[in-house]
C-alpha positions as CSV (number, residue, x, y, z in Angstrom):
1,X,0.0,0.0,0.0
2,X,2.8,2.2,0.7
3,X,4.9,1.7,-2.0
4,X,1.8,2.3,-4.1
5,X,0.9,5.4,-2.7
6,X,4.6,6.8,-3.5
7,X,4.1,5.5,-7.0
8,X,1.2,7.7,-7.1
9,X,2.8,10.9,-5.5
10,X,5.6,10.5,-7.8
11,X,3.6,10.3,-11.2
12,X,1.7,13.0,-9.7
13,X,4.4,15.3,-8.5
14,X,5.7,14.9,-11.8
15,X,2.7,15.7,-13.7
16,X,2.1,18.7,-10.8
17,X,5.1,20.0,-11.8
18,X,4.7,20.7,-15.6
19,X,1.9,22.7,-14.0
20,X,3.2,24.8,-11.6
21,X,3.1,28.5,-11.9
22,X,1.1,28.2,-14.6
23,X,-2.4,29.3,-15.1
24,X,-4.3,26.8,-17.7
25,X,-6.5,29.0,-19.4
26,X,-9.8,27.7,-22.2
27,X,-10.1,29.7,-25.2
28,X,-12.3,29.4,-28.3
29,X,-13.9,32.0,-31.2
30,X,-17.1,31.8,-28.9
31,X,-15.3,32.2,-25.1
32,X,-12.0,33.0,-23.6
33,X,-11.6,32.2,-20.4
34,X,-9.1,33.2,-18.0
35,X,-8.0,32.5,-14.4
36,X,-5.6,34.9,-13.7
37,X,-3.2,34.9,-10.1
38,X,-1.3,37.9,-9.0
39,X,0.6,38.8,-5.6
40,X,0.1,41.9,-4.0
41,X,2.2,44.1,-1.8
42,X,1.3,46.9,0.3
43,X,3.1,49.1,2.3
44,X,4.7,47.5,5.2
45,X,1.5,44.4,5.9
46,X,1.9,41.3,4.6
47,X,1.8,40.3,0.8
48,X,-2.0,39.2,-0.3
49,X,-2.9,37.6,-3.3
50,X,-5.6,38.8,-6.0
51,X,-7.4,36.0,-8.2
52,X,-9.7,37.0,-11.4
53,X,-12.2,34.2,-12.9
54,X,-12.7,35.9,-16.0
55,X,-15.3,35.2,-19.6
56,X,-15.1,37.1,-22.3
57,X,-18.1,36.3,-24.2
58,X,-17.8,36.5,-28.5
59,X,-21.5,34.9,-30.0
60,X,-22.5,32.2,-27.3
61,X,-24.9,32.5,-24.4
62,X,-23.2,32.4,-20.7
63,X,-25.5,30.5,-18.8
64,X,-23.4,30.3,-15.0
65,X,-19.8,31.2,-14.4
66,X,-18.4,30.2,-11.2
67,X,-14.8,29.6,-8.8
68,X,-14.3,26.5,-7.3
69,X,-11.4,26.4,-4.6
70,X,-9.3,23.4,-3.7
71,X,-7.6,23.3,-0.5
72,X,-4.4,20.8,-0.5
73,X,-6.3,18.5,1.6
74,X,-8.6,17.9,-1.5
75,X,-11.7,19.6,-0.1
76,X,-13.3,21.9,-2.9
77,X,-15.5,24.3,-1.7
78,X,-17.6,26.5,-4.2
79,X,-16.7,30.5,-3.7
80,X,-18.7,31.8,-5.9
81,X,-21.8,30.6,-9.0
82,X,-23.3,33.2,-10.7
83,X,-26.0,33.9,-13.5
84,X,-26.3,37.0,-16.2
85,X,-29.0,39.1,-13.4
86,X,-25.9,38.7,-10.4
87,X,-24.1,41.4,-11.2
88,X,-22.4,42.8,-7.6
89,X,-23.2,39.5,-6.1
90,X,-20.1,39.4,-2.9
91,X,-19.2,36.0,-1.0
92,X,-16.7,35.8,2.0
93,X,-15.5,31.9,2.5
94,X,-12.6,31.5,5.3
95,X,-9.9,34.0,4.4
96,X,-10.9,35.0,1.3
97,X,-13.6,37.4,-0.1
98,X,-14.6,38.9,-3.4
99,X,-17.6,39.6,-5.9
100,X,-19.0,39.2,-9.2
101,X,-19.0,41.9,-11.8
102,X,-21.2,40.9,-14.9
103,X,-21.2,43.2,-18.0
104,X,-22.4,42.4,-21.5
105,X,-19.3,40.9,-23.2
106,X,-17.2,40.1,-19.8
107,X,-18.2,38.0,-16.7
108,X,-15.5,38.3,-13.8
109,X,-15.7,36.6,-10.2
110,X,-13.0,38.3,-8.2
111,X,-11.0,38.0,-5.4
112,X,-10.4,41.2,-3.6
113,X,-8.4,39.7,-0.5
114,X,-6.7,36.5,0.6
115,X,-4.1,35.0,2.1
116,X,-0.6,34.5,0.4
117,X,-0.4,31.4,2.2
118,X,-3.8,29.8,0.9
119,X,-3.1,31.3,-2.3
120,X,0.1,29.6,-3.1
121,X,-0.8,26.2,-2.0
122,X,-4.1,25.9,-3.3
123,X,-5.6,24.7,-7.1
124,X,-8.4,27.0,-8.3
125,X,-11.0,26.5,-11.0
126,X,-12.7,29.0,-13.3
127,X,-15.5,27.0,-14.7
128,X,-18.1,28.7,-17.5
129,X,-21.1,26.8,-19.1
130,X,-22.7,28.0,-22.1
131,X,-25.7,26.8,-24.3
132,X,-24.6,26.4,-28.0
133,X,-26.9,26.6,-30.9
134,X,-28.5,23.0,-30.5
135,X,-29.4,24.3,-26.6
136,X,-26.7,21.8,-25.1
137,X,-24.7,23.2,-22.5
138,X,-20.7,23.2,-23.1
139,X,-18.4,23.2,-20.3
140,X,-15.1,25.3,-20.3
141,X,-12.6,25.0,-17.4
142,X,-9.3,27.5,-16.8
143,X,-6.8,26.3,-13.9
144,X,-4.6,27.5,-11.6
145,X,-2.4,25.4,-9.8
146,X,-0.2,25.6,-6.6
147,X,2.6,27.8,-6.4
148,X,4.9,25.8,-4.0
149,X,8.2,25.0,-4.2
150,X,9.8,21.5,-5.3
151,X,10.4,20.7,-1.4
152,X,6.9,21.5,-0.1
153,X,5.5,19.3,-3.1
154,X,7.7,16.5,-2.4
155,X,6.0,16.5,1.8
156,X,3.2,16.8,0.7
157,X,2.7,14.2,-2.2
158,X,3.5,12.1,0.9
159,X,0.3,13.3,2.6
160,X,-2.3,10.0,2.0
161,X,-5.3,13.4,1.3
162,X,-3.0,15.0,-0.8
163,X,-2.1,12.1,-3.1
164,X,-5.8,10.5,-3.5
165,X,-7.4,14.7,-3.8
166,X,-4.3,15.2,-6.4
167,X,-5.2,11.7,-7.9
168,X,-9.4,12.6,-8.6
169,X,-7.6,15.6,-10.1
170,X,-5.2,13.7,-12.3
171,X,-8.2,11.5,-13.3
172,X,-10.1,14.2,-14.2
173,X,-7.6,15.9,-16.3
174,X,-6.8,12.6,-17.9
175,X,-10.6,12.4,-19.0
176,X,-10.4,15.8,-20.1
177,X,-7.3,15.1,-22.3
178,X,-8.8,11.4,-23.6
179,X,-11.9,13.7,-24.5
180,X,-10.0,16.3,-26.5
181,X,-7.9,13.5,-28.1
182,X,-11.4,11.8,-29.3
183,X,-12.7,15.8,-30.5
184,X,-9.2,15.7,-32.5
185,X,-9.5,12.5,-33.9
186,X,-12.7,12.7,-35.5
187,X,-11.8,16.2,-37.0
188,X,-8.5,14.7,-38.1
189,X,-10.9,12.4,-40.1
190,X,-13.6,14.1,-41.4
191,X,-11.0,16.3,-42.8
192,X,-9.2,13.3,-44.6
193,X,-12.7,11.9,-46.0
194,X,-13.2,15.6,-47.0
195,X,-9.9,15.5,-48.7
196,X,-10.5,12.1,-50.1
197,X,-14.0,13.0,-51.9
198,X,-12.9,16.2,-53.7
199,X,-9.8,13.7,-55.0
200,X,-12.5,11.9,-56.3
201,X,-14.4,14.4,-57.8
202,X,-11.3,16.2,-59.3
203,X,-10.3,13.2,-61.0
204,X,-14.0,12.1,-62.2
205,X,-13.9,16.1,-63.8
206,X,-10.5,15.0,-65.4
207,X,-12.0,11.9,-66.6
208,X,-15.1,13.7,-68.4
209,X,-12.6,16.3,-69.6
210,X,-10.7,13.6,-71.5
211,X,-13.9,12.2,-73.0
212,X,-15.5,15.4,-73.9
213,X,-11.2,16.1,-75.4
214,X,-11.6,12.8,-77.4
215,X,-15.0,13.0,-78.6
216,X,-14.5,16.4,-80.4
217,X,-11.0,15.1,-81.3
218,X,-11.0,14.3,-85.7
219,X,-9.7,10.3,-84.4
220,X,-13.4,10.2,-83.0
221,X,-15.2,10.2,-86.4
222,X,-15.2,6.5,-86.6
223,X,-17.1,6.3,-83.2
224,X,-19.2,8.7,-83.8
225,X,-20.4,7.2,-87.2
226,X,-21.0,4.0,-85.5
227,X,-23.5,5.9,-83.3
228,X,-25.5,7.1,-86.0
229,X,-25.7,3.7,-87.6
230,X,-27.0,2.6,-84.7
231,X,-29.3,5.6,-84.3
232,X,-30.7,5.1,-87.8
233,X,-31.2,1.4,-87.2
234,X,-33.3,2.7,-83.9
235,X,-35.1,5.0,-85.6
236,X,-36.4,2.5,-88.5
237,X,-37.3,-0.2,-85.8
238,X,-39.2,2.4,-84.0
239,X,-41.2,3.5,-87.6
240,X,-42.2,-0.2,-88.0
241,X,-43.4,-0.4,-84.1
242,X,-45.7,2.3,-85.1
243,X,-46.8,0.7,-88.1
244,X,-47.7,-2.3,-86.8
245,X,-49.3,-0.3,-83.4
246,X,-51.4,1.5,-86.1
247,X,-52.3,-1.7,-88.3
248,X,-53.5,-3.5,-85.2
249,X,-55.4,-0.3,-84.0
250,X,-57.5,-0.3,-87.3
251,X,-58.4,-3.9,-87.1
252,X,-62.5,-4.3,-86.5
253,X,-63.2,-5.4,-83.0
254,X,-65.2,-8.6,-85.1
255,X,-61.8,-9.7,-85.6
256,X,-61.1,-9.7,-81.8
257,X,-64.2,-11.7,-81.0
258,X,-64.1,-14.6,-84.2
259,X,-60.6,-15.2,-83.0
260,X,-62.0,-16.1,-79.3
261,X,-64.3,-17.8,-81.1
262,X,-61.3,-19.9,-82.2
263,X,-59.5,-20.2,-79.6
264,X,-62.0,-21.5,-76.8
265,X,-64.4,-24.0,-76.5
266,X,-68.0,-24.4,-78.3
267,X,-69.9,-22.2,-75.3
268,X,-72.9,-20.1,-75.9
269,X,-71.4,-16.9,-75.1
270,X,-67.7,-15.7,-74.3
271,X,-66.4,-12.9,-72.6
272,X,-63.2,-10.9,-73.6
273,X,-61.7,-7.7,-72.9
274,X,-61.5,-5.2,-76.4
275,X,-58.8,-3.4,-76.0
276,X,-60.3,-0.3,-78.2
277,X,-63.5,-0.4,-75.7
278,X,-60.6,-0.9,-72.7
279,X,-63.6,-2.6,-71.3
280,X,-65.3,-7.0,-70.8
281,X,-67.5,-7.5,-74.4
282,X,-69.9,-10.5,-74.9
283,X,-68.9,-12.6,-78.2
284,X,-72.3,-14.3,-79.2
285,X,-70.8,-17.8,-80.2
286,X,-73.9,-19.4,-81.6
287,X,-75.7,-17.2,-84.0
288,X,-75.0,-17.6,-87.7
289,X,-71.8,-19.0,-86.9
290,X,-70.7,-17.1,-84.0
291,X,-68.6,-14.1,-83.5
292,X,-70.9,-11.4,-83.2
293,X,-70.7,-8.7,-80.0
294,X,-73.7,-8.3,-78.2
295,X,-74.8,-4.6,-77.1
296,X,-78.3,-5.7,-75.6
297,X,-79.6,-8.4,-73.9
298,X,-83.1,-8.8,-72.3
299,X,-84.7,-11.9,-71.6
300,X,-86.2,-11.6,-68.2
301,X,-87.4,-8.7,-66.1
302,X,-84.1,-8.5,-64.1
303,X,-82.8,-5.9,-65.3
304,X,-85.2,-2.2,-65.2
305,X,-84.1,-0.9,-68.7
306,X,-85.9,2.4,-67.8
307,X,-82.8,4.4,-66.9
308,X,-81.6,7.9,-67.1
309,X,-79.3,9.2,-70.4
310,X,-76.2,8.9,-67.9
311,X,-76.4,5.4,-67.0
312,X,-77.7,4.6,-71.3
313,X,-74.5,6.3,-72.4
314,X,-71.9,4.6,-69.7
315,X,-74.2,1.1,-70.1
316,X,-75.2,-1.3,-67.1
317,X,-76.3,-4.5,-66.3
318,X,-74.6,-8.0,-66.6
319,X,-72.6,-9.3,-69.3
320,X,-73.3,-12.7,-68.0
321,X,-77.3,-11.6,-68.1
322,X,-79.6,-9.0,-69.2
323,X,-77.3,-5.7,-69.9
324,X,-76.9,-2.7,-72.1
325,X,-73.5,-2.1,-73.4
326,X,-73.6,1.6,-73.5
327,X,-73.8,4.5,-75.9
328,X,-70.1,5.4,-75.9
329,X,-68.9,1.8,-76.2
330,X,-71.6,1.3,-79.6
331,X,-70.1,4.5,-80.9
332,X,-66.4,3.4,-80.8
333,X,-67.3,0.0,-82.5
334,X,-68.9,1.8,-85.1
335,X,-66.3,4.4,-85.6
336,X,-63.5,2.6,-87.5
337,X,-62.6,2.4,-90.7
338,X,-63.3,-0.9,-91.7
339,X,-66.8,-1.4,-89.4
340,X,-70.1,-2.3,-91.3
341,X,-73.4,-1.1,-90.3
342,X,-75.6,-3.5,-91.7
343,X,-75.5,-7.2,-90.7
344,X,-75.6,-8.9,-94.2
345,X,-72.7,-11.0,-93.5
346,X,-71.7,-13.2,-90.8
347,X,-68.2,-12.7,-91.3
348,X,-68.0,-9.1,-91.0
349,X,-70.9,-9.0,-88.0
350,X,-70.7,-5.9,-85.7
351,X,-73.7,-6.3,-83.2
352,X,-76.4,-8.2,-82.7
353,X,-79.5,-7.0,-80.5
354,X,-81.2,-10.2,-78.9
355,X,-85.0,-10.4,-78.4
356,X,-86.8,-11.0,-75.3
């Protein structure tokens, strides 16, 4: 136990004395904040020490500023927490006593008075939060460590209080300095992926340089020759598409229902889908040899046939029973070309109206 205690004290005298008589100060575009020490003599009474906890504020909102003091025994003890409405707010802990002065750029907690003693062998924190953009609060921390000499460290890193208050401290900093290191890290490699896209996109511009270079260039005349072959070639498959679109579009719808005549079996009636109607036909399978498209049928009283002009021209009923096919669908199979309005041949039939 002992000999790990002095292991302790010794890492930490040595890290404690990088730090002394230094003030570790936090400073950013948004905050700088300071924790300044200074010794004061007057006249013929003993020297006094000053200490300043000071913020200037550049585009962020201060939301507390306070001074935290650490004896050497490792007890902190708060001195002073103050908001943006305690302006002239005074505090008096021990031997030392001071007050807060808050103006619009520049928060300070200050202490007036206190003892040379206390001042030199204490650590002191200047601690500022502020709320960023996003509304999270952002800690900022400046130092001050003890300003004693090699000899008085070396007692007192002996001290069990001294060594475990110095080793929260040392832990603390540690996970300060991990935390930073992590910060650094990541901005070390957004900056490289940063880097590494616009590598990309330069050379993907150089690329499309070079083919735009080589496609005006005179040695791209063969290429581009091929390319209008192939257009050409596109272009004439595309004119027969339409052709044959058109052909089949002026085609009767007869020729539609004789050919599911054909192709299914010897029932009374069959119902298809015509594309031109983009609606279900019935193909009369039986009459003069079949083929014919029914637009009426009525051979019972199930259907009321005494309907409005709306429901005449849109048709109603059931294909599979008593049904008018409709006044639009009558007009588009009697529009074409090639459609017949008499029924003098059973090869060219267009409608047939069914008694009842």
């Amino acid at each position: 136990m002992a000999r790990a205690a002095v292991g302790v004290a010794a890492t930490l005298a040595l890290f404690a004395g990088l730090l002394i008589h230094k003030q570790v100060a936090a400073q950013t575009k948004e905050l700088d904040l300071k924790l300044e020490r200074e010794r004061v003599f007057d006249g013929d009474e003993e020297p006094f020490c000053q200490m300043t906890c000071r913020a200037e504020i550049n585009a962020v909102n201060l939301d507390t500023l306070a001074m935290i003091w650490v004896k050497g025994t490792g007890e902190s003890i708060e001195l002073l927490k103050v908001k943006e409405s305690d302006d002239g707010n005074s505090f008096s802990v021990e031997e030392i006593s001071g007050h807060s002065k808050i103006e619009t750029n520049r928060w300070q907690i200050v202490v007036s008075r206190m003892n040379a003693e206390i001042c030199d062998s204490s650590y002191f924190l200047c601690e500022a939060i502020s709320i960023n953009s996003c509304g999270k609060p952002k800690r900022a921390i400046a130092t001050a460590w003890p300003s004693v000499s090699q000899t008085d460290q070396s007692d007192a890193s002996t001290d069990p209080a001294v060594v475990s208050a110095l080793g929260r401290k040392l832990a603390d900093a540690t996970a300060l300095l991990q935390m930073f290191n992590m910060s650094f890290q990541n901005l070390l490699a957004n900056r490289e992926a940063e880097r590494d896209e616009r590598s990309q996109i330069l050379e993907r511009l150089s690329e499309l340089e070079q083919k735009a270079s080589s496609t005006a260039s005179p040695e791209s005349t063969c290429g581009c020759e091929t390319i209008t072959n192939k257009l050409d070639s596109l272009e004439s498959r595309l004119a027969k598409l339409e052709n044959q679109t058109r052909a089949e579009a002026t085609q009767t719808p007869i020729t539609v229902c004789e050919r599911g005549m054909n192709e299914l079996t010897n029932e009374p009636y069959v119902l298809m889908v015509l594309d031109t109607l983009g609606t279900q036909i019935r193909c009369d399978a039986q009459t003069d040899g079949g083929g014919w498209i029914v637009i009426q049928r009525r051979t019972n009283a199930d259907v009321d046939f005494n309907k409005a002009w709306n429901e005449y021209r849109n048709g109603f009923g059931d294909l599979s029973g008593n049904f008018w096919l409709g006044n639009d669908a009558i007009s588009k199979l009697t529009a074409g070309p090639s459609a017949r309005a008499d029924h003098s041949s059973p090869i060219s039939p267009i409608t047939v109206l069914v008694a009842w």
